[in-house]
C-alpha positions, -999 to 999 in steps of 0.1 A, spaced: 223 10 -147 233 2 -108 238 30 -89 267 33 -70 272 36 -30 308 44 -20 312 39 19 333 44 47 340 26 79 314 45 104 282 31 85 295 -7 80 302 -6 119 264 5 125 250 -17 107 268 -42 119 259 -31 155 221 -32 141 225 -65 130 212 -58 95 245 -55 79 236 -88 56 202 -73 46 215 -38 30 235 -64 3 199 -71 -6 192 -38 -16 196 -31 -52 227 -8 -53 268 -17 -59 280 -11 -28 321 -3 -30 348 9 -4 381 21 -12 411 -3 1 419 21 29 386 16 43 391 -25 36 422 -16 61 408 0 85 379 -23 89 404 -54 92 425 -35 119 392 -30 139 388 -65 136 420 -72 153 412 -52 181 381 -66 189 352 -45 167 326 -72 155 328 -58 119 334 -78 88 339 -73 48 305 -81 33 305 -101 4 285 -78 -16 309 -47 -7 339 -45 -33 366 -32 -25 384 -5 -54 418 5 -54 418 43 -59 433 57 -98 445 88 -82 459 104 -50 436 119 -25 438 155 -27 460 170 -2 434 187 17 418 160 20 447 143 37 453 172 59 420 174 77 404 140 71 415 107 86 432 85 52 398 61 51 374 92 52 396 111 23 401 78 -1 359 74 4 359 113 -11 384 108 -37 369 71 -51 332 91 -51 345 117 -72 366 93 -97 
């Protein structure tokens, strides 16, 4: 069985900055992000971040909300990264 890395925005930027973004899809492991982070990343994009949506990160619609105390003290891609982890 594959084991599963959920990830937010922050570590796809520094890689990325690292230039060994490509290499970690090389890495035995699924690699997923919530959609929110999908978002985020595509925003950044527009504004002038060098990031991109790896091919070998999928992107997963959360099942259920985030909790709400999540979504009171985190920003909405760091919450949906907690909430798809824990699904």
């Amino acid at each position: 069985m594959t084991e599963r890395i959920v990830t937010n925005t922050s570590p796809l930027l520094a890689l990325t900055k690292m230039q060994i973004l490509d290499a970690i899809g090389k890495l035995t492991f699924e690699f997923v992000c919530p959609a929110e982070v999908e978002t985020e990343i595509l925003l950044g994009a527009n504004q002038g971040y060098e990031v991109k949506i790896p091919d070998w990160l999928n992107v997963l619609r959360l099942s259920s909300a985030v909790s709400p105390l999540s979504a009171t003290s985190l920003d909405v891609g760091e919450a949906a990264v907690i909430q798809l982890a824990l699904e």
